[in-house]
LUMBATOR-778467 format. One record per residue: x, y, z of N, C-alpha, C, O in turn; residue in three letters; chain. Coordinates in steps of 0.1 Angstrom, whole numbers, m for minus. Each point is the difference from the previous one (the first is absolute). Example, Ala and Ser with C-alpha at 12.3 -4.5 7.8 and 13.67 -1.06 7.14 Angstrom:
<site <132; m57; 78>; <m9; 12; 0>; <9; 12; 0>; <10; 0; 7>; ALA; A>
<site <m14; 11; m14>; <9; 11; 0>; <m8; 11; 8>; <5; 11; 1>; SER; A>
END
This chain:
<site <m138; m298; 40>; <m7; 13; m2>; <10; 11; m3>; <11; 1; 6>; UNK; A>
<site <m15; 7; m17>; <8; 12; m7>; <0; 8; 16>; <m8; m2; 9>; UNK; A>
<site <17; 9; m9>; <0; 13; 7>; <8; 10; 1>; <10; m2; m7>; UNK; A>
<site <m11; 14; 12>; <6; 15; m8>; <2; 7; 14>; <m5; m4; 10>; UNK; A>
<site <12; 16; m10>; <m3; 6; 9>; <m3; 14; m7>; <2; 3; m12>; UNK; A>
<site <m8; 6; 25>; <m9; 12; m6>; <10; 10; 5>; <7; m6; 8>; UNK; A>
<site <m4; 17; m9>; <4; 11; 1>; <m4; 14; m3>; <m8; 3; m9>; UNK; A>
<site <15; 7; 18>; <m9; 14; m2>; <12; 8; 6>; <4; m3; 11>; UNK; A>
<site <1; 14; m18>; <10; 10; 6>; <m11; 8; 9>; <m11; 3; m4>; UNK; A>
<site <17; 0; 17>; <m5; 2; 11>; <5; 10; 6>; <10; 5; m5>; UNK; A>
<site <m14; 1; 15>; <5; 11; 9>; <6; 10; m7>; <11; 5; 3>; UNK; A>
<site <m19; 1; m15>; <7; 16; m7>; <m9; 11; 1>; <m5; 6; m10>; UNK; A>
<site <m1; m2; 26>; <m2; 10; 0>; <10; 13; 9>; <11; 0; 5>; UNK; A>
<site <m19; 6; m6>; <17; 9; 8>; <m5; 13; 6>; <m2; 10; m7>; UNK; A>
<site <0; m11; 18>; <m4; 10; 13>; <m10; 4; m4>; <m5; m10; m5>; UNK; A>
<site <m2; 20; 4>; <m15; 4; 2>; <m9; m7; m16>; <m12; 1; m2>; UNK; A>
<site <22; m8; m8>; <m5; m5; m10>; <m4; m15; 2>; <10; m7; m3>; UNK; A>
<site <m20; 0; 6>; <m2; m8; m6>; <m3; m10; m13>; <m10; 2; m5>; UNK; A>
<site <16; m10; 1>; <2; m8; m12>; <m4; m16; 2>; <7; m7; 8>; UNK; A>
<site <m20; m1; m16>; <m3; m10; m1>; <m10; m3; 11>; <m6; 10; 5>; UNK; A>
<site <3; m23; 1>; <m11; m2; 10>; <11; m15; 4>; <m3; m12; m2>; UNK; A>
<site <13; 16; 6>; <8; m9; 12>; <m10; m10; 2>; <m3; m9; m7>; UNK; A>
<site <m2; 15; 21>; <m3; m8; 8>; <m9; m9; m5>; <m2; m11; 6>; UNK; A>
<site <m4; 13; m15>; <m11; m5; m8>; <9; m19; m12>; <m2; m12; m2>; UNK; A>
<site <10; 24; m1>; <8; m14; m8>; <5; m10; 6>; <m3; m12; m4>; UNK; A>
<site <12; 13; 14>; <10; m9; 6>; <m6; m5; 4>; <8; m9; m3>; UNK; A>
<site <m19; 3; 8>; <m3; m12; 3>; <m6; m6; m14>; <m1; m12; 0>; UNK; A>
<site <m2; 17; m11>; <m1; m9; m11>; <11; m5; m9>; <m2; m7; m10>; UNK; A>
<site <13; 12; 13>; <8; m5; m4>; <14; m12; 5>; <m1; m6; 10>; UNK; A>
<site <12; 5; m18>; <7; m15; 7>; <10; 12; 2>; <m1; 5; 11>; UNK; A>
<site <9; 1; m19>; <11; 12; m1>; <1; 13; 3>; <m7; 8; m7>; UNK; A>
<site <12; m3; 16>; <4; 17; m5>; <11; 8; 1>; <8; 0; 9>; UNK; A>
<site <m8; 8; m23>; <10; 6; m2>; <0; 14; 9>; <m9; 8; m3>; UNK; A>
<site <17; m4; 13>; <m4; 8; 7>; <15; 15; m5>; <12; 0; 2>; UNK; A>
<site <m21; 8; m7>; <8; 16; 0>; <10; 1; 3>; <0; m8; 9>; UNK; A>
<site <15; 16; m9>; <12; m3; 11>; <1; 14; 1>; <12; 3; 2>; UNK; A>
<site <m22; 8; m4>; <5; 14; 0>; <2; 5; m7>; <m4; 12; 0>; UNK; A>
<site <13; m17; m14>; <5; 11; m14>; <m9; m2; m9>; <3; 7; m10>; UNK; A>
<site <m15; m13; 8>; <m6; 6; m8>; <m18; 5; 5>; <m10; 5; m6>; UNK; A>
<site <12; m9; 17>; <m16; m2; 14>; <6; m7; 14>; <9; m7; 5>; UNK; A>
<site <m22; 14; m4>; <3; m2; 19>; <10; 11; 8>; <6; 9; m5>; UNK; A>
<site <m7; m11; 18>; <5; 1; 12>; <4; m7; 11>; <m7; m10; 1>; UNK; A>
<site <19; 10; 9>; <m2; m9; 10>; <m10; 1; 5>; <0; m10; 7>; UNK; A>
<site <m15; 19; m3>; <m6; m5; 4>; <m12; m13; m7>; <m5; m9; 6>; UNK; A>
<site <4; 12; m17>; <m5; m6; m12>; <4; m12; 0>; <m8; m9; m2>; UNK; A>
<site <23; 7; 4>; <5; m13; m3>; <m7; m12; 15>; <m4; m12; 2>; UNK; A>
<site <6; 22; 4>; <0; m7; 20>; <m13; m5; m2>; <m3; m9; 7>; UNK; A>
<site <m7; 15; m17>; <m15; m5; 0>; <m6; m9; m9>; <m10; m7; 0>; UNK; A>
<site <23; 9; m10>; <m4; m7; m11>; <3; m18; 6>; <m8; m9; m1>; UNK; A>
<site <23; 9; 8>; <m1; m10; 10>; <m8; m4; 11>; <2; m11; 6>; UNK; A>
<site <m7; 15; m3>; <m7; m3; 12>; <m12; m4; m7>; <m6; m9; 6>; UNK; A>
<site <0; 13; m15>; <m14; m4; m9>; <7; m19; m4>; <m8; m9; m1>; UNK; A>
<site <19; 7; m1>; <5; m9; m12>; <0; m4; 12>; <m11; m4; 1>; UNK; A>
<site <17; 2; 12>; <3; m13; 12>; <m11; m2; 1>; <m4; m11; m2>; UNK; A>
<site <m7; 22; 6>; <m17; m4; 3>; <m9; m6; m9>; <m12; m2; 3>; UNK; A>
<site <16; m1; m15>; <m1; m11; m12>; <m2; m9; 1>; <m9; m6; m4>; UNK; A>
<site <23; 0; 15>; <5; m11; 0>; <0; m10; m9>; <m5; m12; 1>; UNK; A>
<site <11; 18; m11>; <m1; m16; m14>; <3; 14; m12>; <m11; 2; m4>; UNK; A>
<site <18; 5; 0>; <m2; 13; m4>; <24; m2; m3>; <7; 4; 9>; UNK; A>
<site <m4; m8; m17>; <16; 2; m4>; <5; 11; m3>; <m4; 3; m11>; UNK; A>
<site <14; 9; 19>; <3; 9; m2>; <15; 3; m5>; <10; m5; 5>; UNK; A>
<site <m11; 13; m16>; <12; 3; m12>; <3; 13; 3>; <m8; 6; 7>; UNK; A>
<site <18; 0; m10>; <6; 10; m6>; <m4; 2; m11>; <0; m8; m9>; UNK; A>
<site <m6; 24; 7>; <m1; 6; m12>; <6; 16; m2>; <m4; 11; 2>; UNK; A>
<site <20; m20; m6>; <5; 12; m2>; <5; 7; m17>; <2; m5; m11>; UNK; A>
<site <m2; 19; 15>; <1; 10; m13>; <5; 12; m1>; <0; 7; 10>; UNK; A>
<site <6; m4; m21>; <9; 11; m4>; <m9; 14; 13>; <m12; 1; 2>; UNK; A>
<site <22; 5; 1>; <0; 10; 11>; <m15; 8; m10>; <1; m1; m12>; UNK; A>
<site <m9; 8; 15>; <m9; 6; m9>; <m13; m2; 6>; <m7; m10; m2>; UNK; A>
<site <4; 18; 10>; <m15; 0; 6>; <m8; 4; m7>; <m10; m6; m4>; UNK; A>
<site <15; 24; m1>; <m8; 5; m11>; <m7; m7; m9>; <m12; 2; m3>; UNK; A>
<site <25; m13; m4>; <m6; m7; m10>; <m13; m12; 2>; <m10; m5; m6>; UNK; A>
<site <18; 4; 19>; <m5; m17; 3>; <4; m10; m4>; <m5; m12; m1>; UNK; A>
<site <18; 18; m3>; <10; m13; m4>; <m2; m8; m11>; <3; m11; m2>; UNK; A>
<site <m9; 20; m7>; <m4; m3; m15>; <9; 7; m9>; <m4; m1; m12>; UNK; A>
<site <14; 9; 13>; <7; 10; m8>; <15; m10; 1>; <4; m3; 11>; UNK; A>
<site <3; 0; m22>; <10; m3; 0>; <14; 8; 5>; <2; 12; m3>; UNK; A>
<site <6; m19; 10>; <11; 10; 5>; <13; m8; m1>; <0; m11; 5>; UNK; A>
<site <11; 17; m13>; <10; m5; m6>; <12; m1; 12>; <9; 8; 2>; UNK; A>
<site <m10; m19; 6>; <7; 1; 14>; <8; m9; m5>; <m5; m6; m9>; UNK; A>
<site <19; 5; 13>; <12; m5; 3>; <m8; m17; 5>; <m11; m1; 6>; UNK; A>
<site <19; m8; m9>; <m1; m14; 4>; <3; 4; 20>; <m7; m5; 9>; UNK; A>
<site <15; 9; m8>; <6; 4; 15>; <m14; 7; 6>; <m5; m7; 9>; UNK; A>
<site <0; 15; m11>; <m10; 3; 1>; <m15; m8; 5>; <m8; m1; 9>; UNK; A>
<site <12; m4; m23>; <m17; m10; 0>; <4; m10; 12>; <m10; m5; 5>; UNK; A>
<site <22; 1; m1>; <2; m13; 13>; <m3; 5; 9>; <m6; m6; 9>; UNK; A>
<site <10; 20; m8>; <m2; 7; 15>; <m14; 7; 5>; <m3; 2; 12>; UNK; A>
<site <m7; 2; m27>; <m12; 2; 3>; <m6; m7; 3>; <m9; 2; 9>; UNK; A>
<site <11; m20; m16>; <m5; m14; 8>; <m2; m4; 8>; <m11; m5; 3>; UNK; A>
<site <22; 4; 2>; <8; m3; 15>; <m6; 11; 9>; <m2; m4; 12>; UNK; A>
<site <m1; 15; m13>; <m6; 11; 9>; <m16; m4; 0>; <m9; m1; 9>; UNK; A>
<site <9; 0; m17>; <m20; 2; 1>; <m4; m20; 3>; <m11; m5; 5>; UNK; A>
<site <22; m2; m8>; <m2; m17; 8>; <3; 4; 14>; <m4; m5; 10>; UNK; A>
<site <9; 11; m9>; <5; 4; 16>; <m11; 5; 9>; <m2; m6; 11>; UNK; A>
<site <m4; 17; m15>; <m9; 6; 4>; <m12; m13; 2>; <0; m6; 11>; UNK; A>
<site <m4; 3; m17>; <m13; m9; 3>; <3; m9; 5>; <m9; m3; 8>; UNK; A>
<site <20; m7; m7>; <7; m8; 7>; <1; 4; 16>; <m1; m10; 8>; UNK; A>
<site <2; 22; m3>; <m4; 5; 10>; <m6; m1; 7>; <3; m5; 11>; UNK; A>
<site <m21; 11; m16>; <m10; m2; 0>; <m6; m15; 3>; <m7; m3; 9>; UNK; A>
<site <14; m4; m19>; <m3; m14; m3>; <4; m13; 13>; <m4; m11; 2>; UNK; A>
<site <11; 19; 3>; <8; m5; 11>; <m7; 4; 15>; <m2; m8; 10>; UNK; A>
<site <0; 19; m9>; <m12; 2; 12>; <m9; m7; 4>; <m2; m3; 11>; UNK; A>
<site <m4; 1; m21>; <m12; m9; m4>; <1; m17; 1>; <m9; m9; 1>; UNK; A>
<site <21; 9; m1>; <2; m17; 0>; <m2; m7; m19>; <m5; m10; m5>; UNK; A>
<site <10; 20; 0>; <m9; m7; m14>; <18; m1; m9>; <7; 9; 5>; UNK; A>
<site <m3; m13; m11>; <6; m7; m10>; <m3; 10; m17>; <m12; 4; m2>; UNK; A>
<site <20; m1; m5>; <0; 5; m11>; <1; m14; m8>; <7; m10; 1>; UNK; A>
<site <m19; 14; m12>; <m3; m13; m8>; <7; 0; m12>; <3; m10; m6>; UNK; A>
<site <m1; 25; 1>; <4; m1; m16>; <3; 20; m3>; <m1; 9; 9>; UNK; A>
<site <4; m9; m17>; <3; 8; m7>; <m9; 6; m12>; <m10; m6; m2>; UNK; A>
<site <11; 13; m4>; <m10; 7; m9>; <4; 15; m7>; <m4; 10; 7>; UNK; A>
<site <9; m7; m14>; <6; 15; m6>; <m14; 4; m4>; <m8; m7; m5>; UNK; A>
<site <7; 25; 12>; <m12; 0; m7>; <2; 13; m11>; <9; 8; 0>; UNK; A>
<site <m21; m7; m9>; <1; 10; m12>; <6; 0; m8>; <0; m10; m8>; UNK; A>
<site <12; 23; 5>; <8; 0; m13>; <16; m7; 3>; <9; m1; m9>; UNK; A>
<site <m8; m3; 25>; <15; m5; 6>; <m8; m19; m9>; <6; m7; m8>; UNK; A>
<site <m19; 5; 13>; <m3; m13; m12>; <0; 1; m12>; <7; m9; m6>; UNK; A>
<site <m10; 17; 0>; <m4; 2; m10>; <12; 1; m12>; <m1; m1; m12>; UNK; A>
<site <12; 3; 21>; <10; 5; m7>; <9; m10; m6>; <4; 0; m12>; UNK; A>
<site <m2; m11; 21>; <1; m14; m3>; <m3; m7; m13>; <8; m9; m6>; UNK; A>
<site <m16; 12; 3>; <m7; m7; m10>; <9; 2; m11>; <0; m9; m9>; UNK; A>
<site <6; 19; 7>; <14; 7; m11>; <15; m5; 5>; <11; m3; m6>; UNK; A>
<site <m14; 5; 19>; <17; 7; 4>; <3; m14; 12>; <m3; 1; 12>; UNK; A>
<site <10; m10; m18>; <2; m14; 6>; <12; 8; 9>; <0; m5; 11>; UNK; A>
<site <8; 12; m11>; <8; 4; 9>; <m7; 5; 14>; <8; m2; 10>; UNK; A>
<site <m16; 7; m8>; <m10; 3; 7>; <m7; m9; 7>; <m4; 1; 11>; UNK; A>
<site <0; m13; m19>; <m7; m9; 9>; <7; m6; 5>; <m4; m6; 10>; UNK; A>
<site <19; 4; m14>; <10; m12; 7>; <6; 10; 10>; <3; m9; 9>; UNK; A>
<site <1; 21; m3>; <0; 5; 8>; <m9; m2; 7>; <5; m3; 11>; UNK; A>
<site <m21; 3; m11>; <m11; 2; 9>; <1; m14; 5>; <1; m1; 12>; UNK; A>
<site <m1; m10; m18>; <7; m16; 6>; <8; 3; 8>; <m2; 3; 12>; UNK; A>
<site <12; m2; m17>; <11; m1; 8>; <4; 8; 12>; <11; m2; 5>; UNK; A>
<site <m18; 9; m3>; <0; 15; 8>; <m15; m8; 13>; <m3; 4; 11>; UNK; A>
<site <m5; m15; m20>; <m11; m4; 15>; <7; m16; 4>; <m1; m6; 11>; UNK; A>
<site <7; 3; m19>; <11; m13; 2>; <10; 1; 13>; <2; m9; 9>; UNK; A>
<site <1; 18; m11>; <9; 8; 12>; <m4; 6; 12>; <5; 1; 12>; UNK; A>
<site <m15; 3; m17>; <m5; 8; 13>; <m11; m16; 9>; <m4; m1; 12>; UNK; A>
<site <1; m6; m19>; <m5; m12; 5>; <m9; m10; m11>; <m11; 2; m6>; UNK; A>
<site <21; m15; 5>; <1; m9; m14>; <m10; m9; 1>; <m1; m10; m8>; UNK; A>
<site <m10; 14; 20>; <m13; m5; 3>; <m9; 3; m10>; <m6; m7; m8>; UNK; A>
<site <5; 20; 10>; <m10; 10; m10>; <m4; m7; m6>; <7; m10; m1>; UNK; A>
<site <m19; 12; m5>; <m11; m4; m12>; <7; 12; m12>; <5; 10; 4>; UNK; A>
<site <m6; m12; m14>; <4; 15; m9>; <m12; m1; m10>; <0; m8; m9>; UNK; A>
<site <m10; 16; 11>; <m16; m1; m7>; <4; 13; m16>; <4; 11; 1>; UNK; A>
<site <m6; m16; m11>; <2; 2; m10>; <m5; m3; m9>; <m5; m12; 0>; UNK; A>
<site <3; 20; m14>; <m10; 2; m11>; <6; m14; m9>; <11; m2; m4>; UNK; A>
<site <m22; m6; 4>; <1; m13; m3>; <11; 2; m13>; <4; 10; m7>; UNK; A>
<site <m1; m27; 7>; <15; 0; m11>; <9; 8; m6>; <8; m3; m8>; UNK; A>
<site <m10; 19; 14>; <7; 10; m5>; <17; 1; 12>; <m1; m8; 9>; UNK; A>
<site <12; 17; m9>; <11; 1; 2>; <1; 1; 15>; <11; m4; 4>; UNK; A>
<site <m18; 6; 3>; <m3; 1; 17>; <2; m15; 6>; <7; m5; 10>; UNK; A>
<site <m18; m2; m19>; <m2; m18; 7>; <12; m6; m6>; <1; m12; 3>; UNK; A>
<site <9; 18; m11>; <11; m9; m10>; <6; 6; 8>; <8; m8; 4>; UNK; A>
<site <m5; 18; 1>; <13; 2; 7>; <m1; 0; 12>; <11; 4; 5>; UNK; A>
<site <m24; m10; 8>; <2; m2; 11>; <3; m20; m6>; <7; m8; 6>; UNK; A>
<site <m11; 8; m13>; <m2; m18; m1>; <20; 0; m1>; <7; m7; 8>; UNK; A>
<site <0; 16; m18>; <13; m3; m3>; <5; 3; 18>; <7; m8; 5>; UNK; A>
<site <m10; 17; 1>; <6; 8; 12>; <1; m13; 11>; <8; 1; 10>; UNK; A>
<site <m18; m14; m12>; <m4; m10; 9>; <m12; 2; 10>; <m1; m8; 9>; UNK; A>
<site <m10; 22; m10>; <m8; 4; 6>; <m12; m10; m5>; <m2; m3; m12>; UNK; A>
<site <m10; m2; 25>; <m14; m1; m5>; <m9; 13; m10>; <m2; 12; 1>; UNK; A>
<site <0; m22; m11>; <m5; 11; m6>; <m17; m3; m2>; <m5; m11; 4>; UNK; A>
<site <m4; 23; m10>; <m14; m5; 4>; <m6; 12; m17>; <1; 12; m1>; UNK; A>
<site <m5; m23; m7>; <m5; 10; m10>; <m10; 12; m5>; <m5; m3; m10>; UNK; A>
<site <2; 13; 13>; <m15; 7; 6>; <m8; 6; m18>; <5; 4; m11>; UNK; A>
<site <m12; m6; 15>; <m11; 8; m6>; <m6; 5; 2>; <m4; m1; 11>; UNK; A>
<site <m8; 13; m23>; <m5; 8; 5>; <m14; m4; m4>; <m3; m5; m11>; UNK; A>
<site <m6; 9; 22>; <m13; m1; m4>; <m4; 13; m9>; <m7; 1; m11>; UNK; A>
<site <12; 7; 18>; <m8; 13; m7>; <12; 9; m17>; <m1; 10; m7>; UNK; A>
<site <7; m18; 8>; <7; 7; m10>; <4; m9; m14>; <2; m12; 0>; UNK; A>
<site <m2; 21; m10>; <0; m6; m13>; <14; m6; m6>; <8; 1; 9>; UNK; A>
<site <m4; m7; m18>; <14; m6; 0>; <0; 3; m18>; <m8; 0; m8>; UNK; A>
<site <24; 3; 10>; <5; m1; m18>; <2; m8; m4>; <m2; m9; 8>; UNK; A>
<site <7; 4; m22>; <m3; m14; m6>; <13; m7; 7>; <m2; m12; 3>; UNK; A>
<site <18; 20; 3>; <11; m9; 7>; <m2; m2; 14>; <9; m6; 6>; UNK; A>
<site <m21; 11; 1>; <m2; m7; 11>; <m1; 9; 12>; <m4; m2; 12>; UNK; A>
<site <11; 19; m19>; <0; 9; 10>; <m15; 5; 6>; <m9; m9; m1>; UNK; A>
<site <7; 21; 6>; <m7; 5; 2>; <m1; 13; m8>; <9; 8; 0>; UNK; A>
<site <m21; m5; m6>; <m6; 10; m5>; <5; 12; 5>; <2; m1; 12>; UNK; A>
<site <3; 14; m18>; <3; 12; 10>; <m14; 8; 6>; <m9; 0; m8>; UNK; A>
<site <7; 7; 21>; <m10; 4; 6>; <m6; 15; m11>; <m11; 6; m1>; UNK; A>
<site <25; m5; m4>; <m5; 9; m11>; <m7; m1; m13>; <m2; 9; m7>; UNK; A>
<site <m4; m25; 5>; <m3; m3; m9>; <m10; m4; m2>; <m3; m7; 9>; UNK; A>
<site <m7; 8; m18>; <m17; 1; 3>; <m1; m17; m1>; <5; m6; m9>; UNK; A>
<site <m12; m1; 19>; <m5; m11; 4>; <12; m7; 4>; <3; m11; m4>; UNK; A>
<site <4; 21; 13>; <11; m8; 9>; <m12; m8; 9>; <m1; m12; m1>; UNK; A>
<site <m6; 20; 9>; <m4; m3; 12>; <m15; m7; m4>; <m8; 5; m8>; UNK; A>
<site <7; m17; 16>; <m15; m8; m2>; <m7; 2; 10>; <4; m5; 10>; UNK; A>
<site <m17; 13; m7>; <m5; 1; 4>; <m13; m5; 4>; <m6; 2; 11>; UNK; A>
<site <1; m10; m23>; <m8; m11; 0>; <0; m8; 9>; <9; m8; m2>; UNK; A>
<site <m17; 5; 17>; <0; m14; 6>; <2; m12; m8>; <9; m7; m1>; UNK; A>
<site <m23; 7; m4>; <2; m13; m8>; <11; m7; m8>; <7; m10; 1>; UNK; A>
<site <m8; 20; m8>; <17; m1; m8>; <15; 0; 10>; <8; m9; m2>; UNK; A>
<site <m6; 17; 12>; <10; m5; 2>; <m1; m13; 5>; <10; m7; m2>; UNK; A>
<site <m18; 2; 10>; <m5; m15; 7>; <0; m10; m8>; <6; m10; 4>; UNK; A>
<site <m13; 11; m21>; <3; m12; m8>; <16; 0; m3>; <4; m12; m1>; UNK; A>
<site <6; 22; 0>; <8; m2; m2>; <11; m5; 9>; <9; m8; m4>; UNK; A>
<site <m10; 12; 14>; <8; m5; 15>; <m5; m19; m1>; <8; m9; 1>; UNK; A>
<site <m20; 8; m1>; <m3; m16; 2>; <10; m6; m17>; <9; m8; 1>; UNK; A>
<site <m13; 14; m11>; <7; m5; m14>; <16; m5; 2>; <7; m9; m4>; UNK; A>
<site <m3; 25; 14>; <19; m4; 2>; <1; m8; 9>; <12; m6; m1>; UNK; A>
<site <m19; 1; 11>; <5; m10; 12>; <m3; m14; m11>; <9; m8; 0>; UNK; A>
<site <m18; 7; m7>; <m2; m11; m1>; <1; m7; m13>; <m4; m12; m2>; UNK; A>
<site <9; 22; m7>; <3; 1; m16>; <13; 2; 1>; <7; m9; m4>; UNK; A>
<site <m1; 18; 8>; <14; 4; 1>; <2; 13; m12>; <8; 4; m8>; UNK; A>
<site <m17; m1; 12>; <m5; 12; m20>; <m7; 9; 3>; <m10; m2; 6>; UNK; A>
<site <15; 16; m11>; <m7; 9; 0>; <m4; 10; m16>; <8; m1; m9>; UNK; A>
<site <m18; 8; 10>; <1; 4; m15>; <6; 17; 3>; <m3; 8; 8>; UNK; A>
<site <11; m8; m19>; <11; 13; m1>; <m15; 12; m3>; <m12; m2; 1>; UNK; A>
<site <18; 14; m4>; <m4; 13; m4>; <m5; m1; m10>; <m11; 5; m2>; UNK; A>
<site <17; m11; m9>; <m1; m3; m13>; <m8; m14; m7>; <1; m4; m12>; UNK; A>
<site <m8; m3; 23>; <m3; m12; 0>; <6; m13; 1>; <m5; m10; 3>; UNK; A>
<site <16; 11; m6>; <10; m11; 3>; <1; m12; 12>; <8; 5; 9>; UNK; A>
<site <m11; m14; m6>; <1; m10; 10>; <15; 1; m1>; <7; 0; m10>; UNK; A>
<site <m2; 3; 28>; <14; 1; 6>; <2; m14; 7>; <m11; m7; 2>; UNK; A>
<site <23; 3; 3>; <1; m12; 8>; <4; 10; 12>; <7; 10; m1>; UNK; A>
<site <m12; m15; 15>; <m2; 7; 12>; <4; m9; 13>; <m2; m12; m1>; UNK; A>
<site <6; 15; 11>; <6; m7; 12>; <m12; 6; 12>; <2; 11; 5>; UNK; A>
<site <m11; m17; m3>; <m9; 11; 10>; <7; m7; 13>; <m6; m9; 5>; UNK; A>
<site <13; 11; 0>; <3; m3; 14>; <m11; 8; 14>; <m5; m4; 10>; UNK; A>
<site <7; 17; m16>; <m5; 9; 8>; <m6; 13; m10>; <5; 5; m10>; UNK; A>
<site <m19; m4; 16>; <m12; 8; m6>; <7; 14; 6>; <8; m2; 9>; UNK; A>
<site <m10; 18; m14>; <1; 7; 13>; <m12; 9; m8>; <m1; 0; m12>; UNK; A>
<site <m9; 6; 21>; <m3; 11; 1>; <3; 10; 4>; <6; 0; 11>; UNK; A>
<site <m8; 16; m20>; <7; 9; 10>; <m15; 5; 12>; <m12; 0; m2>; UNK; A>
<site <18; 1; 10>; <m6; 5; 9>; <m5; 15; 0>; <m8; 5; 9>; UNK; A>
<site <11; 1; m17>; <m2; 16; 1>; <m8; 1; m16>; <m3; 11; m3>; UNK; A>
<site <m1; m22; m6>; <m10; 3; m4>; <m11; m1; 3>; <m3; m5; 10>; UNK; A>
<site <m10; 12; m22>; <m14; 4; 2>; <m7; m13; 5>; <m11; 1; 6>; UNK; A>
<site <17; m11; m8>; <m8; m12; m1>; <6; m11; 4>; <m2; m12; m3>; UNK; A>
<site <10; 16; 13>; <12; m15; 7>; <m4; m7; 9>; <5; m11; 0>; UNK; A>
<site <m16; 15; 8>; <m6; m7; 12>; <m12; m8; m10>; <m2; m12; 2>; UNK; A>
<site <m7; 21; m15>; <m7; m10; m3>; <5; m9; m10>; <m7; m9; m3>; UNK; A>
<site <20; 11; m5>; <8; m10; m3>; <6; m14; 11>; <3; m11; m5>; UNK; A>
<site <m2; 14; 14>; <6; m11; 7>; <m8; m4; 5>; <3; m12; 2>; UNK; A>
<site <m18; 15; 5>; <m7; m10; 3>; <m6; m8; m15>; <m6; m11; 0>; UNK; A>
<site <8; 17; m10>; <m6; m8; m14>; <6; m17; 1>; <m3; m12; 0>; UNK; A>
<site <17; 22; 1>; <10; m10; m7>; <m1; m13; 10>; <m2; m11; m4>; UNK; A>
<site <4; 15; 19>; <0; m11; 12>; <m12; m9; m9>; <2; m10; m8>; UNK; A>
<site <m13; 15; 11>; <m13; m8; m6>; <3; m8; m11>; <3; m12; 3>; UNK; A>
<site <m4; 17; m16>; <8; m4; m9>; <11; m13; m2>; <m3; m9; m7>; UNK; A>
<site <17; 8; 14>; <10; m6; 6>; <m10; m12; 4>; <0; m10; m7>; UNK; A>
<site <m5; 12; 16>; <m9; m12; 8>; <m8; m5; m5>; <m3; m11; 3>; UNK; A>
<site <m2; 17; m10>; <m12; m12; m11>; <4; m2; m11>; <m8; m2; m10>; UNK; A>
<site <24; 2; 10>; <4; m9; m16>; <12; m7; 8>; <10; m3; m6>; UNK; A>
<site <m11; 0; 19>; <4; m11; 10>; <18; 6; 1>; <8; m9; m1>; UNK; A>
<site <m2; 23; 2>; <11; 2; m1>; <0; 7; 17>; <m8; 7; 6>; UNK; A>
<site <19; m12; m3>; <m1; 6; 15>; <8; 11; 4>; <12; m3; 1>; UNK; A>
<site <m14; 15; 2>; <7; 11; 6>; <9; m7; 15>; <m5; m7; 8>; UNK; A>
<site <20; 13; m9>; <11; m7; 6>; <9; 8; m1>; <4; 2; m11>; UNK; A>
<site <4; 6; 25>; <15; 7; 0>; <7; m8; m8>; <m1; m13; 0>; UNK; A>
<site <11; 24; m11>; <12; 0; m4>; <9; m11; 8>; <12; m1; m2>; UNK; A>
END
């Protein structure tokens, strides 16, 4: 039997704001990427965002760390020092690691979120720091990354598990990147459509670009975001979906 695991960046709301329907997802999913503060969340946020993921129980919890930038939400690129980028790492794995440890729970993987991901996709000096920088801080990590692009080549070079993700809700360029959010029909909003397409990459290995082009794709790991319009009824689609084309949802 095929199987995939599911994912959803998690825990980015931040004191009197709430963001997404938590409690609602985590139990539909295998993964989560949980906030570390710099781009969402709070320690109280994070302490809940854990305690929702142990009361799961079956629920793999990551680090989702990002360029310092709340304002932005960690979508705005920021020209930091390699020295830098290890130590914002290492700080925001630390932090949930904390958390993670209260609780009796185990850090499953890793995950850059926004434009600290996004950035990758250009700047191989950057992804091989972000390896080597979760290699070190612990050579267990999972390193969850934008399928066949510079993230999964340079935890694979660094000797890290690596796990190749895709997106249900987002559009792809003809080399495999991701669409910019700036760009009209980045974002899929369509159930249907993103659902045919998540079942097409698990089980085709192929997705169709912006431009129509069939890409070759690594679906290891599906993610939804969690703080879209349509994440909770994207992920019960997709579970559904998954299961009646006999693919089994399964932690990283």
């Amino acid at each position: 039997m095929l199987t995939v695991d599911l994912n959803s960046d998690l825990g980015e709301s931040y004191g009197n704001y709430t963001i997404g329907k938590d409690d609602e997802i985590i139990p539909l999913i295998s993964s989560a990427n949980v906030a570390c503060g710099f781009h969402a969340s709070d320690p109280s946020v994070m302490q809940k965002t854990v305690d929702m993921i142990k009361k799961s129980g079956r629920t793999g919890i990551g680090a989702h760390p990002a360029f310092p930038d709340l304002m932005g939400f960690g979508r705005r690129y920021m020209d930091l020092t390699m020295a830098e980028v290890r130590s914002i790492m290492i700080y925001q794995m630390g932090a949930l690691e904390g958390f993670a440890q209260m609780y009796g729970l185990k850090m499953n993987h890793v995950k850059p979120h926004g434009a600290l991901y996004n950035a990758t996709f250009q700047d191989k000096e950057l992804a091989e720091t972000i390896a080597e920088t979760v290699k070190a801080y612990n050579p267990d990590l999972k390193l969850l990354g934008l399928s066949n692009q510079n993230l999964v080549k340079a935890g694979e070079a660094a000797g890290l598990p690596v796990r190749h993700e895709v997106f249900a809700d987002r559009a792809y360029e003809d080399d495999g990147t991701l669409v910019s959010r700036r760009e009209e029909g980045a974002m899929i909003t369509d159930t249907n459509e993103a659902v045919g397409r998540v079942i097409r990459m698990v089980k085709e290995g192929k997705t169709e670009s912006i431009n129509g082009r069939d890409i070759d794709i690594q679906a290891d790991s599906v993610c939804v975001h969690g703080d879209g319009p349509n994440a909770l009824e994207f992920v019960k689609e997709i579970r559904q979906q998954l299961g009646e084309n006999g693919i089994e949802i399964k932690t990283m």
